[in-house]
N, C-alpha and C positions, 0 to 999 in steps of 0.2 A: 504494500500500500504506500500512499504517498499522501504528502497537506496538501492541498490548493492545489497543484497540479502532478499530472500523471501522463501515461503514453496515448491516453486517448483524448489528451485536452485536442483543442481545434483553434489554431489560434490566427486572429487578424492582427496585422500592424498597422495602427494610424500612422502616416508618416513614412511612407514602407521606400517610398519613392526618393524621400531626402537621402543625405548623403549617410547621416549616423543610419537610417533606417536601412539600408542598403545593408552597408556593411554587417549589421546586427542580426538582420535578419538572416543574409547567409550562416553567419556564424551558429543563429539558431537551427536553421536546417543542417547544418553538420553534426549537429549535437543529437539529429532523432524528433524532433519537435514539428509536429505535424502542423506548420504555417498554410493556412490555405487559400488567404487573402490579405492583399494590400486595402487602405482605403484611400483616397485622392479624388474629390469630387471632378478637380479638372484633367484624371487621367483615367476615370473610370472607362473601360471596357478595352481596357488596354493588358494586357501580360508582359510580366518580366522575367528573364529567364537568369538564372544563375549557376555557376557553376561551382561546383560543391563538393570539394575535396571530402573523399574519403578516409577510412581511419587509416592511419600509422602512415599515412600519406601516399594510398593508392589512390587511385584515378575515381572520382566520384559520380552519381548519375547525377545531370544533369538536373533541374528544378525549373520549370516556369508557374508562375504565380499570378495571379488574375488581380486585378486591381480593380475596386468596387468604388460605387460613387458615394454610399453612406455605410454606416455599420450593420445598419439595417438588411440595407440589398445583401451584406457579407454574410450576415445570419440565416438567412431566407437561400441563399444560396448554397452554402456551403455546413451548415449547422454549427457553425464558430460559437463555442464558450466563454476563449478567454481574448482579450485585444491588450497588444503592447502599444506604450503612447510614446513615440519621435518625436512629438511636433513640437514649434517653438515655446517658448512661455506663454508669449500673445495670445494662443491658440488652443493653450491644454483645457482651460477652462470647460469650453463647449465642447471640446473632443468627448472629453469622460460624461459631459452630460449628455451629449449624444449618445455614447455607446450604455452609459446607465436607462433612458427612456427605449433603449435598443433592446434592451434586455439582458444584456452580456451578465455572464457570474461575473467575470472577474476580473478588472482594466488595473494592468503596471507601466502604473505612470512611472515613467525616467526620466523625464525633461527636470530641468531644474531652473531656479529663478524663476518660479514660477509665486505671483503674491500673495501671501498672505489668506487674503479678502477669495482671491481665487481658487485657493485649498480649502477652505471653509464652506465655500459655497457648493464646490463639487461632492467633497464628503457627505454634505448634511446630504445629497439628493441622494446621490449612490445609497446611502444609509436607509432612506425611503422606499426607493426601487428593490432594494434589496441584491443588490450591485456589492460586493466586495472589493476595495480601495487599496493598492499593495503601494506606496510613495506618495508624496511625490519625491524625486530628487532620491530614486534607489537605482539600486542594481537590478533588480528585480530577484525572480526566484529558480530556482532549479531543483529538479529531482533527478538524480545523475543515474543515468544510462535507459532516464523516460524521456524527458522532456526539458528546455530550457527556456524562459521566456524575461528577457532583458539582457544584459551585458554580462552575466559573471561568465568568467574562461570555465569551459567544459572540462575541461582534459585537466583538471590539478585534481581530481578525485572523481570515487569512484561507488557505486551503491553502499548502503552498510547501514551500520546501528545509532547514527548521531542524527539527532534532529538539530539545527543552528538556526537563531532569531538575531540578528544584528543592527543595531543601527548605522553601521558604517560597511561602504562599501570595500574598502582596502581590507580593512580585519577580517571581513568572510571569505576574502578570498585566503587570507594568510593562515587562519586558523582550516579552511579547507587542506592547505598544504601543508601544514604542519600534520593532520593526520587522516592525510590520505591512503595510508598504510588498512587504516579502521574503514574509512570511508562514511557515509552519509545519507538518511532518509529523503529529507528535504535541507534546502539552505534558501530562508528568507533573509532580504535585503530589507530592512521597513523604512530605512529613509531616515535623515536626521532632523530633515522641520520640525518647526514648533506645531506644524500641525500633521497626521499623517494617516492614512484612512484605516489600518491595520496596527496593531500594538503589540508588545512583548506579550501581554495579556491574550491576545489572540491567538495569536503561536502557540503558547505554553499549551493553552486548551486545547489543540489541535492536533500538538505532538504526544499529550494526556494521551488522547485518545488512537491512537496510530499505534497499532502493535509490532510495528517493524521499528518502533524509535525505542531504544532502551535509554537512552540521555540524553539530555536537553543545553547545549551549549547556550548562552542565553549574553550578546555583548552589548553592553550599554557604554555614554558618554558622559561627560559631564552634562550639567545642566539639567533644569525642569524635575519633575519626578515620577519619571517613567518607570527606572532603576526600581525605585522606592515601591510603588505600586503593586512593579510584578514579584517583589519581594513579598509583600505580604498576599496575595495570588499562590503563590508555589505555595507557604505556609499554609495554608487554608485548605488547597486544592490539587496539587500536585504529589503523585506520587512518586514518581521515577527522579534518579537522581539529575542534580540540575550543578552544572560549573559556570562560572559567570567570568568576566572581564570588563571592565568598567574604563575606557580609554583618557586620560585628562587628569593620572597623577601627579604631573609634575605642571601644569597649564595652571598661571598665575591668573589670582581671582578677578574678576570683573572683566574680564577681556573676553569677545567672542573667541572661538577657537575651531573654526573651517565649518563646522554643519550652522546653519542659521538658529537652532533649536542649543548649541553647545556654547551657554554663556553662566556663568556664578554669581549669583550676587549673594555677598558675603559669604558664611557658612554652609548654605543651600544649594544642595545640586553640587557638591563637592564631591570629585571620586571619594575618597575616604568616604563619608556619608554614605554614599550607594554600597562601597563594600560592606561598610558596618549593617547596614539596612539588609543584605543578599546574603550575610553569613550567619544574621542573627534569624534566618526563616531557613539555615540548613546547606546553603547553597556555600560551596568551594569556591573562593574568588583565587582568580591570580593577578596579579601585578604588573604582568607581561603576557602577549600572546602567546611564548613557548612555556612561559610557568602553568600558563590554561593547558594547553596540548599537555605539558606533564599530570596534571592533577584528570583532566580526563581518561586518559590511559591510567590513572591510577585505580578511577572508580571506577573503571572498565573492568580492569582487573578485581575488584573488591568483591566486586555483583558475579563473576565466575567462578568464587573460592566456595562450595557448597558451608554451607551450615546447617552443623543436624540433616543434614541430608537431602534440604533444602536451597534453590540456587535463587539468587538474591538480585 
């Protein structure tokens, strides 16, 4: 099994035609990810062909890809689920409310710079529609060796027992690499805005429930209190062990620090604070990405030693 996406997702790209959407999207067809539509009002009824390197770097079969004038037409045609979003900032707005009144499960927005007022207004509908919200301003998600839908690199890991919730895009891919040896259920991207339509809260519940995920990587940043939250979330609700990493220990207070959502004021929203908050609900913090990959391989190992004859 897999969270949010699987080998039978069906996925459209808003944007499919720009230059990131090009590229991304090939990349997603290399990876297994059944794309079955671009959207572009002013290219619809158009196809595009790509060519799509196979694995270990044999010769790929070839892909063309139909380009649809609304989400709508994409759904109606091809029975698309999930839509990845290209498009400018300008733009994302009405993309995702189009594809939320379209009907889509699931839009991972990746554009970034995207305002404020603009994430606010797209989540609240998505939320209405019943539309799930993965960014804005992520990588998106992957189920490795089902499906991929956004930017994270394929090939640094491989199926397995970790479920991963991040708010940074760098760190998932690092801690993907760091234990690719284990490998991976799902790996969500959530984005670091201050606003973002999918939560560490969402995840946890999702990987709860997914019996292919035995641990819950869980990486938070400075700022807000997100950290804090799914801290007392996992205490409440979670059972399967969870390792956490909190990015922004040595980031001096009051200054943003790269995600628009990663700023301190005072005491608040302090790494220290989140680890305190993540260790006193059970959860392994490290200090570093490779002290995470250690302490998970550790609980990895914990959960396989039988006790009483019981495996853990």
């Amino acid at each position: 099994m897999a969270v949010f996406l699987t080998k039978q997702s069906k996925v459209l790209v808003q944007g499919m035609t720009g230059a990131e959407g090009m590229r991304h999207t090939r990349r997603m067809l290399a990876a297994g990810t059944d794309v079955v539509g671009g959207v572009n009002p002013r290219k619809a009824g158009l196809t595009v062909a790509f060519d799509v390197p196979g694995a270990e770097g044999r010769v790929g079969i070839p892909r063309t890809v139909p380009v649809f004038g609304s989400v709508r037409e994409g759904i109606e045609a091809t029975g698309a689920d999930v839509s990845v979003v290209f498009v400018p900032p300008a733009f994302a707005r009405a993309a995702v409310l189009e594809a939320a009144d379209a009907g889509i499960a699931l839009v991972v927005v990746i554009t970034e710079g995207i305002p404020v007022h603009d994430s606010v207004a797209f989540n609240a509908h998505a939320a209405a529609t019943g539309t799930r919200v993965i960014g804005p301003n992520c990588p998106g998600l992957i189920t490795p060796g089902q499906a991929n839908a956004g930017i994270i690199p394929a090939d640094i890991t491989g199926p397995g027992p970790i479920g991963l919730v991040s708010k940074s895009g760098t760190l998932t891919y690092q801690l993907m690499h760091e234990l690719r040896d284990i490998g991976f259920s799902t790996c969500v991207g959530i984005g670091g805005d201050p606003v973002a339509g999918t939560s560490h809260i969402d995840c946890l519940a999702a990987f709860e429930q997914d019996p292919d995920t035995e641990l819950i990587v869980l990486i938070g940043e400075i700022g807000g209190d997100a950290e804090e939250r799914a801290a007392a979330y996992v205490r409440d609700h979670v059972t399967k062990p969870v390792v956490g990493y909190v990015a922004g220990f040595t980031a001096p207070e009051g200054r943003t620090m790269g995600h628009a959502g990663a700023i301190v004021s005072g005491s608040s929203g302090t790494a220290r604070a989140k680890k305190k908050a993540l260790e006193e609900a059970g959860v392994r913090v490290g200090e570093t990405p490779t002290e995470t990959a250690r302490l998970v391989l550790e609980r990895l190992a914990e959960r396989t030693v039988p006790r009483n004859g019981v495996r853990r």
